[in-house]
C-alpha positions in Angstrom: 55.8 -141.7 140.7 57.7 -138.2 141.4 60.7 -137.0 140.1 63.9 -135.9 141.9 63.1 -132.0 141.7 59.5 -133.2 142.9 57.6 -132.4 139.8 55.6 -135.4 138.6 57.5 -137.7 136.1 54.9 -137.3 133.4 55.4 -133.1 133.5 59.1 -133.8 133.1 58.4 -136.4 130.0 56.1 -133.8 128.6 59.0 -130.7 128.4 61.5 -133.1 127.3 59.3 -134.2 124.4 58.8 -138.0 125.3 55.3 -139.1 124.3 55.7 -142.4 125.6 54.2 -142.5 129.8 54.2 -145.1 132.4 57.1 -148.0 132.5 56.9 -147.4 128.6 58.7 -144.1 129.2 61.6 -146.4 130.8 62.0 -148.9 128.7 64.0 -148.9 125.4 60.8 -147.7 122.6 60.2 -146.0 119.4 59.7 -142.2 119.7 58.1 -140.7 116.4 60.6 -137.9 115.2 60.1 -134.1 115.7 60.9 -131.3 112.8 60.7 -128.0 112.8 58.8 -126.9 109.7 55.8 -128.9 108.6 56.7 -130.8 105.3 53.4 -129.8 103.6 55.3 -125.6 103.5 59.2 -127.1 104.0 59.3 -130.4 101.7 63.1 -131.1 102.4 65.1 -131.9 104.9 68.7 -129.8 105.7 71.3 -131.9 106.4 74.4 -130.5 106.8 77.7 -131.5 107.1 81.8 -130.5 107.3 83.6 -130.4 104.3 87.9 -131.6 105.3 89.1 -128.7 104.1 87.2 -126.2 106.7 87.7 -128.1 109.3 84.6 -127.4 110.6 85.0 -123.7 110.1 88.4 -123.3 111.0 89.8 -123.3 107.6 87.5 -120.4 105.8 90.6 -118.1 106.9 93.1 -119.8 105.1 93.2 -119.1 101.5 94.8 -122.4 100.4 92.0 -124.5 101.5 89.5 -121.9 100.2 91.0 -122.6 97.0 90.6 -126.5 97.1 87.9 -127.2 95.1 84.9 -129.2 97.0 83.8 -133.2 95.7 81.9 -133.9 94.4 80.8 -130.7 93.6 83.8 -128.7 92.6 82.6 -125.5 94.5 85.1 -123.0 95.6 85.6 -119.7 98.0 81.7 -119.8 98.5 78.9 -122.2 99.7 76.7 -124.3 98.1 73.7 -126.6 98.4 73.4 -130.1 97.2 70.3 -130.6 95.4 69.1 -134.1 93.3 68.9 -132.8 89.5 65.0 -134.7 89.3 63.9 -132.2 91.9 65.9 -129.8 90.7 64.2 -129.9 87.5 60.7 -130.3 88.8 61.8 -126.5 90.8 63.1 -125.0 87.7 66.7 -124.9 89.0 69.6 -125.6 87.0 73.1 -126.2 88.2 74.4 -123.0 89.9 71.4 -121.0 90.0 70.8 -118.7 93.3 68.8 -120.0 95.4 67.1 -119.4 98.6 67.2 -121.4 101.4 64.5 -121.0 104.2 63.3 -123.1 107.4 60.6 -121.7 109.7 63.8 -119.7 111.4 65.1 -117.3 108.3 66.5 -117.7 105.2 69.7 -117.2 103.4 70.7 -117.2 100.0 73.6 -119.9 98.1 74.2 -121.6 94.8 72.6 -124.7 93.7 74.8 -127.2 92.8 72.9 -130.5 91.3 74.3 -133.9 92.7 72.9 -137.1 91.5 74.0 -138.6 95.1 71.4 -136.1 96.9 68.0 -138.2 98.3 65.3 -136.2 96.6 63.4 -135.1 100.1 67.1 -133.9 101.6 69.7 -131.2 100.2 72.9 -131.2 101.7 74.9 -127.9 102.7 78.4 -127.7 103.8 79.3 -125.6 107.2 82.1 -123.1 107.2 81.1 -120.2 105.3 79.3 -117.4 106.2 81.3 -116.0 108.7 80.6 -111.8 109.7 84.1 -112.0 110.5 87.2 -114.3 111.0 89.5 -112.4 108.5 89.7 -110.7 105.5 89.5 -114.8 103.7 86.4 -115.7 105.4 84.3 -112.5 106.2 81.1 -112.6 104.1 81.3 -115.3 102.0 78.6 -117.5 101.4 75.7 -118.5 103.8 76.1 -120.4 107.6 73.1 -122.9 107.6 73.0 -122.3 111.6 71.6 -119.5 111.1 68.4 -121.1 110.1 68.7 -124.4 112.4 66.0 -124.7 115.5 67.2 -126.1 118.3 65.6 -129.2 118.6 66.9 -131.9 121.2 66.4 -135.8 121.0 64.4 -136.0 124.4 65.3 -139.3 125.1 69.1 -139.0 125.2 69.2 -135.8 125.3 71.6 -135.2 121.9 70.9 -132.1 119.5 68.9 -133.5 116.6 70.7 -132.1 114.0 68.6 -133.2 111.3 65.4 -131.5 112.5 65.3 -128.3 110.3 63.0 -128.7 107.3 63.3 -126.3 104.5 62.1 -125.5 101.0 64.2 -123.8 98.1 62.6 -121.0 95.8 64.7 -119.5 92.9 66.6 -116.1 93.8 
């Protein structure tokens, strides 16, 4: 079987990442995940997310919504990452410590903030800080995790897997 482009169908399942071959490759089937980051050197995942009041980034240049605390966390004018207190205890963190951050990609530095709602293998971070520029409201404050996101892509539908970035936290 060839592909369109005449390359052989299994060379194109190969660089999109599919392990399954044959009619399998077809046909709706379970594809293991992929990370970037082994878990044995990055035990958590990154999941991040948009608070309301950046609006995805938008708002870090408007003071008022700076000023709105974050739930459940409280966090203002700065960013933060969610971390369970039971691992945060087992790391020697304690609510609002510096932290740092770091996936096989970089590293960045933030505040810990404990949240009992936080799996213990994940810690959350909001986007919409850490912006080089945007205004005299936004411009260096806090961290932007996608600086340290890879780029990995679900190779079945073809989606950005944002939830691919492993990383581990060390006190500042």
């Amino acid at each position: 079987m060839r592909a369109a482009a005449g390359k052989p169908v299994d060379e194109l399942l190969k660089k999109l990442g599919v392990a399954a071959r044959g009619d399998r490759a077809f046909l709706p089937h379970y594809e293991p995940p992929r990370f970037i980051g082994e878990e044995k050197d990055f035990p958590f995942h990154l999941n991040t997310f948009k608070p309301a009041t950046s609006a995805g980034s938008r708002g870090a240049s408007q003071p008022h919504l700076q000023e709105v605390p974050a739930a459940p966390v409280g966090q203002k004018w700065d960013s933060w990452v969610e971390v369970n207190p039971k691992v945060a205890k087992q790391l020697g963190i304690v609510d609002g410590d510096w932290v740092w951050v770091e996936s096989p990609l970089g590293k960045f530095k933030t505040q810990a903030r404990l949240y009992p709602g936080a799996m213990p293998n994940v810690v959350n971070m909001p986007m919409g800080q850490g912006h080089k520029a945007y205004g005299r409201w936004a411009q260096g404050r806090g961290a932007n995790p996608n600086q340290i996101l890879g780029e990995e892509r679900d190779g079945l539908a073809g989606f950005v897997a944002w939830y691919a970035t492993r990383v581990r936290l060390s006190k500042a």
